[in-house]
SEDREN-572780 format. One record per residue (C-alpha): z, x, y; residue in one letter. Coordinates in Angstrom, 1 decimal. Layout:
BEGIN
<node pz="Z" px="X" py="Y" res="a"/>
...
END
This chain:
BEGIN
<node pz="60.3" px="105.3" py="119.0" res="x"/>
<node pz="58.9" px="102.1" py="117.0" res="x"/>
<node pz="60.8" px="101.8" py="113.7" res="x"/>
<node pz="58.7" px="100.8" py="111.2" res="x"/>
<node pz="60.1" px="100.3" py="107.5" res="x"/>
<node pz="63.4" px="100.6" py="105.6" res="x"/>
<node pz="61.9" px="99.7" py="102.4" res="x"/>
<node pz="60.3" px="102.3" py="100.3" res="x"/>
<node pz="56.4" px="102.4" py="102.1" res="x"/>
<node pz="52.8" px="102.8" py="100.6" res="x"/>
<node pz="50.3" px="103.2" py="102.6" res="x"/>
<node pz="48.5" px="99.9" py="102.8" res="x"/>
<node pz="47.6" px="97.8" py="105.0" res="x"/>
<node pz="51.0" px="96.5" py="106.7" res="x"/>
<node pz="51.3" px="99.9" py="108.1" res="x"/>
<node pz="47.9" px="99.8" py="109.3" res="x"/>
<node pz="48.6" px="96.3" py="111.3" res="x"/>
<node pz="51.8" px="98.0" py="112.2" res="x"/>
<node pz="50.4" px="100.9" py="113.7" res="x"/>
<node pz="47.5" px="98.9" py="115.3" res="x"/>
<node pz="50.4" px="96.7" py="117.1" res="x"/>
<node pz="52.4" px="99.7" py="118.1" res="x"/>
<node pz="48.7" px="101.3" py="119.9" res="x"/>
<node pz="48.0" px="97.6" py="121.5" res="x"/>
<node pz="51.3" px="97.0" py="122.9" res="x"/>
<node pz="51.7" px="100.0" py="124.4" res="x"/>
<node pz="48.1" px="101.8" py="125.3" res="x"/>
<node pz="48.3" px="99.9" py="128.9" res="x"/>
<node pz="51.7" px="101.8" py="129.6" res="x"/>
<node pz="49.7" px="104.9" py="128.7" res="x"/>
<node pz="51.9" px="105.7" py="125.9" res="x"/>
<node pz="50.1" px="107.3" py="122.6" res="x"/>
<node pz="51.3" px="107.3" py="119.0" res="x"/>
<node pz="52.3" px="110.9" py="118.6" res="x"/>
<node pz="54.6" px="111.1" py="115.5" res="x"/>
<node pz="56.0" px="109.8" py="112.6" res="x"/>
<node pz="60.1" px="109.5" py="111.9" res="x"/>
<node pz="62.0" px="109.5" py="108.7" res="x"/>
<node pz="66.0" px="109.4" py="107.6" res="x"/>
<node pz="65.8" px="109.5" py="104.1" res="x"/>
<node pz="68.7" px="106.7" py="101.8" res="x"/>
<node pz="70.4" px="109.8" py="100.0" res="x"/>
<node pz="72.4" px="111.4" py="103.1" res="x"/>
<node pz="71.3" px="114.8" py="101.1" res="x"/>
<node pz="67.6" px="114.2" py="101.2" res="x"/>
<node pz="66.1" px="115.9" py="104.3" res="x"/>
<node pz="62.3" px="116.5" py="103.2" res="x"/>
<node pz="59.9" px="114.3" py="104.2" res="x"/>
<node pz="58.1" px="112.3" py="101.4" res="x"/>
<node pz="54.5" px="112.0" py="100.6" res="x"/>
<node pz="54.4" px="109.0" py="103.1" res="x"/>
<node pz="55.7" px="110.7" py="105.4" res="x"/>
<node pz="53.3" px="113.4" py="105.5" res="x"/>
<node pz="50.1" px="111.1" py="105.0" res="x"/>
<node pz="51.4" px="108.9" py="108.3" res="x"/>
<node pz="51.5" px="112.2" py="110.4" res="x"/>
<node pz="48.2" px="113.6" py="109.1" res="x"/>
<node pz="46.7" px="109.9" py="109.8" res="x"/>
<node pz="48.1" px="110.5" py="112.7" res="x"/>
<node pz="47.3" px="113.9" py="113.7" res="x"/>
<node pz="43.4" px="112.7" py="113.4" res="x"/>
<node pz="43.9" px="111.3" py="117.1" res="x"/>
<node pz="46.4" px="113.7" py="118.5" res="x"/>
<node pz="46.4" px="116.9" py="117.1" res="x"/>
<node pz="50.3" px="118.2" py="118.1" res="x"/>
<node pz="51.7" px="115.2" py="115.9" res="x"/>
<node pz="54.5" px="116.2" py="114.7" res="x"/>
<node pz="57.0" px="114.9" py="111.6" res="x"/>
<node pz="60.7" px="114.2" py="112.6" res="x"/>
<node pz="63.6" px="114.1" py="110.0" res="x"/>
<node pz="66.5" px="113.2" py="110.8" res="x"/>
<node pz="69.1" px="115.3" py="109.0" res="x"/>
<node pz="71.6" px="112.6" py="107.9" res="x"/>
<node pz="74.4" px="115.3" py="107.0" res="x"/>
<node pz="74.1" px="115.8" py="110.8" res="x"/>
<node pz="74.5" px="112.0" py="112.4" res="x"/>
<node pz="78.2" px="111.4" py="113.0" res="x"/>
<node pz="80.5" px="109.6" py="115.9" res="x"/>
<node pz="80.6" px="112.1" py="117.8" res="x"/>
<node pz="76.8" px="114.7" py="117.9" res="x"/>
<node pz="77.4" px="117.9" py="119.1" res="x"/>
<node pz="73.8" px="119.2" py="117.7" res="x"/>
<node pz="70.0" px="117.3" py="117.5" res="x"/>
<node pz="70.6" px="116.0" py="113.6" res="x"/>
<node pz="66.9" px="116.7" py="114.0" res="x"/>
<node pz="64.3" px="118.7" py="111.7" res="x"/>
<node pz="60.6" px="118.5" py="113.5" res="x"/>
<node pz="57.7" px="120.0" py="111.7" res="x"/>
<node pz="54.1" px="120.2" py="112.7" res="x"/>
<node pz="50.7" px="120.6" py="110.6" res="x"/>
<node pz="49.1" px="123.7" py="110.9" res="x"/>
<node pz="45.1" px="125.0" py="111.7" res="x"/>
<node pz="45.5" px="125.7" py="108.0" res="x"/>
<node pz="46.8" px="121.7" py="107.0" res="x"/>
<node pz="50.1" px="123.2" py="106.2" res="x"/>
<node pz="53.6" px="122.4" py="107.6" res="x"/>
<node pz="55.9" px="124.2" py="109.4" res="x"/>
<node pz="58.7" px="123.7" py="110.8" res="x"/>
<node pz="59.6" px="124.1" py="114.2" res="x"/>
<node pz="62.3" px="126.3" py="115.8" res="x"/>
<node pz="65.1" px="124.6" py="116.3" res="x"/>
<node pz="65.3" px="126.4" py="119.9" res="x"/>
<node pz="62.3" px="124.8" py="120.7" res="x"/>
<node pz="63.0" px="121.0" py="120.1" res="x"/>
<node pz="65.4" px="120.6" py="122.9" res="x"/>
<node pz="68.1" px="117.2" py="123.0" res="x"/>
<node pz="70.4" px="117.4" py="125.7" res="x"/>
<node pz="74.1" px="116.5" py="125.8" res="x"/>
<node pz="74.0" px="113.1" py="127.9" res="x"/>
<node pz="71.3" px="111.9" py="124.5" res="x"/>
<node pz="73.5" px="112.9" py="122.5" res="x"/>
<node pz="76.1" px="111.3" py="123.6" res="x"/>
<node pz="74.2" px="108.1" py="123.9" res="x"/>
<node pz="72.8" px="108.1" py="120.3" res="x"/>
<node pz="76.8" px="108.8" py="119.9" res="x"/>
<node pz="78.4" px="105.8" py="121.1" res="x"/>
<node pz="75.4" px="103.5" py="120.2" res="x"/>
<node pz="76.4" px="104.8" py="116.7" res="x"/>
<node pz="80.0" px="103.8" py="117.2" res="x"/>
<node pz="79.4" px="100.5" py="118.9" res="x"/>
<node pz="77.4" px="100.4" py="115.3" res="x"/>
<node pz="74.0" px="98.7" py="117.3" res="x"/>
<node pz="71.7" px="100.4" py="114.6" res="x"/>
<node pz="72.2" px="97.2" py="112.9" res="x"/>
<node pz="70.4" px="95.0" py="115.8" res="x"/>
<node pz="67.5" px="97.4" py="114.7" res="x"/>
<node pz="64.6" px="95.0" py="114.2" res="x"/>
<node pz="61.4" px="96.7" py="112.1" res="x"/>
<node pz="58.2" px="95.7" py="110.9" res="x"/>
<node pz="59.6" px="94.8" py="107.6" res="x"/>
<node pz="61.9" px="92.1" py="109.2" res="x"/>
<node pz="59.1" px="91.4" py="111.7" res="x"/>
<node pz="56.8" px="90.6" py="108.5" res="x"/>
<node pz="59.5" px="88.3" py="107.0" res="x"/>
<node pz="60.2" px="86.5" py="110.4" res="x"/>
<node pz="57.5" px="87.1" py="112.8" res="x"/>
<node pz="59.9" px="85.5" py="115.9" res="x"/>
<node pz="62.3" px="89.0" py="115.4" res="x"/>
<node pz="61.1" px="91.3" py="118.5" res="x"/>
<node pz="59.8" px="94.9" py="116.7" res="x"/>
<node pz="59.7" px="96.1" py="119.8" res="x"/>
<node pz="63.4" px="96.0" py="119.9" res="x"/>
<node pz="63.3" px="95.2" py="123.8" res="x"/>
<node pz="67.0" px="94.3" py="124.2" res="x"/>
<node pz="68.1" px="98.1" py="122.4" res="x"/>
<node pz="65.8" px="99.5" py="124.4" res="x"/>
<node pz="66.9" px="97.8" py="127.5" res="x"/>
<node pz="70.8" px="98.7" py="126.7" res="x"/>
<node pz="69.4" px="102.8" py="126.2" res="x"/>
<node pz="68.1" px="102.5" py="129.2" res="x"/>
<node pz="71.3" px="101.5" py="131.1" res="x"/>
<node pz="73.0" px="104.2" py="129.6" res="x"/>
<node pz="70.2" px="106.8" py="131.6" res="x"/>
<node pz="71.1" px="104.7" py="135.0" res="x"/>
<node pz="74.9" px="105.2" py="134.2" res="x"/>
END
């Protein structure tokens, strides 16, 4: 996952240069944009906004099981016992729906990973496109988080 903004987004073109980044840096690994994520500022606040939704239909032009992940803030704590996620999908009809909760499936071992990053508080290492934009040295690729999640898959 590539985090994109924490301020509130229009679509314009930043998100365009973002995306087109995202597809360039990562098309030779044969990785593929597939879906947009959102954790909304009020902890309350689990529907996805109009943004939200236009990024994932944008989106779902190129790959059409896209799919719209919100993370359910009342959810995210120390210790996860439960996927604090909500994943919805477009439908044939261009309406969404939310999938099963049965069917989105996070083991224990990411949980406890996402756990103890979220204790050793590293979501504030997080580098997006927004701090990217401001300071184009800072890495939005986040290669050094990713690096440490990686380690904890080897442990």
């Amino acid at each position: 996952a590539v985090p994109l903004f924490h301020q509130q987004l229009a679509l314009s073109p930043m998100l365009d240069v973002a995306l087109t980044q995202i597809e360039q840096r990562y098309s030779a690994q044969g990785l593929e944009i597939v879906g947009y994520y959102q954790a909304n500022e009020n902890v309350k606040d689990v529907v996805p906004d109009f943004v939200a939704k236009k990024i994932t239909e944008k989106i779902a032009e190129n790959y059409d099981s896209s799919c719209l992940v919100m993370i359910d803030n009342r959810k995210v704590c120390m210790e996860l016992s439960s996927s604090p996620l909500i994943v919805s999908q477009l439908t044939q009809d261009g309406k969404w729906k939310n999938r099963d909760n049965k069917s989105v499936i996070v083991d224990q071992s990411s949980l406890d990973t996402v756990s103890d990053l979220l204790r050793r508080r590293v979501f504030h290492e997080i580098t997006d496109f927004d701090l990217h934009f401001d300071d184009i040295t800072l890495d939005w690729a986040n290669t050094n988080l990713n690096k440490l999640m990686g380690s904890y898959a080897v442990a």
